[in-house]
N, C-alpha and C positions, 0 to 999 in steps of 0.2 A: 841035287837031282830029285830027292824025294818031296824035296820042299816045292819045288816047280810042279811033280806030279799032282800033287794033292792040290795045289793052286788051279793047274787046270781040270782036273775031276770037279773039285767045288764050285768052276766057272761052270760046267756044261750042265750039275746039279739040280744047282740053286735055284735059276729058272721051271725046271720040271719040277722041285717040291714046292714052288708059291705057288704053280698053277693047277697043284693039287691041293696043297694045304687050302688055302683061301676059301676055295667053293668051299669045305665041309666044313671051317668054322664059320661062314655066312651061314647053312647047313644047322649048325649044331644053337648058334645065335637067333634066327630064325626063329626054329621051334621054342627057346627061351622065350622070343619075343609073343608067340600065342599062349603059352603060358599065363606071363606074366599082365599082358596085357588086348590078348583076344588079337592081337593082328602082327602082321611081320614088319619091323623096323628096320631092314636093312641095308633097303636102297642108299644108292649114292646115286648122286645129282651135284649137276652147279651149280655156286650160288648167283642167285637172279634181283640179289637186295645188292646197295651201295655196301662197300665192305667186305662182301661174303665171298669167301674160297669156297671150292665144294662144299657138300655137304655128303658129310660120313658119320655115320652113330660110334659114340662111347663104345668099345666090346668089352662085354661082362666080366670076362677073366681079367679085362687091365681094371676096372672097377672093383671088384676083388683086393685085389694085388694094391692099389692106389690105397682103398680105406680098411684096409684090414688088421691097423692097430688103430685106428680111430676112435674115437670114442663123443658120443654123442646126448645133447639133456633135450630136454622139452625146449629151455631157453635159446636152443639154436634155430637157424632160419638158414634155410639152405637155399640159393638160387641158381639154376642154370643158364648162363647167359650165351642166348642162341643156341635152344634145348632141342630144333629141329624137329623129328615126331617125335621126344620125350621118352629115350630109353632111361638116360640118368633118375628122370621123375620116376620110372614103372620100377626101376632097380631098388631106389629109397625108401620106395612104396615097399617092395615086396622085403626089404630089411627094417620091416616095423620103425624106420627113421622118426625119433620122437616128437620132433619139431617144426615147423611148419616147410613148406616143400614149394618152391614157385617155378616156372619155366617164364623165359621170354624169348620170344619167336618174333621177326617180322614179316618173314616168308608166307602169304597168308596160304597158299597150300598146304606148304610144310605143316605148319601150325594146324589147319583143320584134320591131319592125322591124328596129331597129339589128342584136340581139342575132341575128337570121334572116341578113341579109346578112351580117354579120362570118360566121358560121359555114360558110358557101357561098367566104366568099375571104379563107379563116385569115391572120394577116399575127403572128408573136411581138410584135410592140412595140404592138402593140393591147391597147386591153383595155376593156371595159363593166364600168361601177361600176352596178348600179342598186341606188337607194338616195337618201337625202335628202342634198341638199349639203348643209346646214346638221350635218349630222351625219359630214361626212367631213374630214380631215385634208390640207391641203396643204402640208405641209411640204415636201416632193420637188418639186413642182413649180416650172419655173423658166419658164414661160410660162400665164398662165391666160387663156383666153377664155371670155366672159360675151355672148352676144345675144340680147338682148330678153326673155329668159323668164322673169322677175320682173318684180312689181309695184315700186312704190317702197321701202317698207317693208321688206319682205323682202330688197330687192338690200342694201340697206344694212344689215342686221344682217349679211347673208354677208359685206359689204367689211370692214366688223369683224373678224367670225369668222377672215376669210382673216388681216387685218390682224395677228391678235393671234398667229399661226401662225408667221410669216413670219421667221425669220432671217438671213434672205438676199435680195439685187435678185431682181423677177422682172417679167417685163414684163406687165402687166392690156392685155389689149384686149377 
């Protein structure tokens, strides 16, 4: 009986706390995002390229939580693949990330977000690739992150592509 109860309270809940929650961590992400990089990131949209699921940004705190035993040299080369407006890049940016930092976008909207804020707060080890992943080379890179912005299909011709690249460890997150 109690177990039912608590099953249906948690059903009638859960809806009313995402429909509060959310706003204030868009809210809380948001002002991180004028911080960090003079504009807000945190639109979501569809995606309008071959391959692309919505687009939604990285949130800070799973960024956090994701590298926060990480450890990073000069010699690393981090790229985000389908960087969107470039929270991942502003977050790297703002953890003094030692080593060099790339985005690639082919959304060319999407991308002249990114490409607007990097240009407002130059940083040399930055850099916007827009352009089709499937069509770029990652050899150099010794960190790649991928979130959520491929279909099935598509992710897995890129995990190939990357695959067949690859001479080297490199960490996939």
């Amino acid at each position: 009986m109690t177990k039912q109860l608590f099953k249906n309270l948690n059903h009638k809940i859960k809806p009313f706390y995402v429909r509060i929650t959310v706003p204030i961590v868009r809210i809380i992400e948001g002002i991180r995002d004028l911080y960090l990089c003079g504009s807000v990131l945190t639109r979501e949209r569809p995606g309008n390229v071959e391959g692309a699921t919505a687009y939604g940004p990285s949130w800070y705190w799973a960024l956090n939580e994701m590298f926060k035993d990480a450890e990073f040299t000069e010699e690393d080369s981090f790229v985000d693949v389908g960087c969107g407006e470039g929270r991942v890049l502003a977050w790297l940016i703002n953890k003094n990330f030692p080593g060099q930092i790339t985005g690639i976008e082919k959304d060319p909207d999407v991308g002249a977000i990114a490409r607007n804020w990097m240009e407002r707060r130059p940083n040399e080890k930055t850099k916007l690739i827009e352009g089709d992943a499937m069509e770029q080379s990652y050899k150099g890179y010794t960190i790649i992150y991928i979130f959520r912005p491929f279909n099935e299909e598509f992710f897995e011709r890129l995990i190939l592509r990357i695959e067949s690249q690859l001479t080297h460890p490199i960490r996939l997150i």
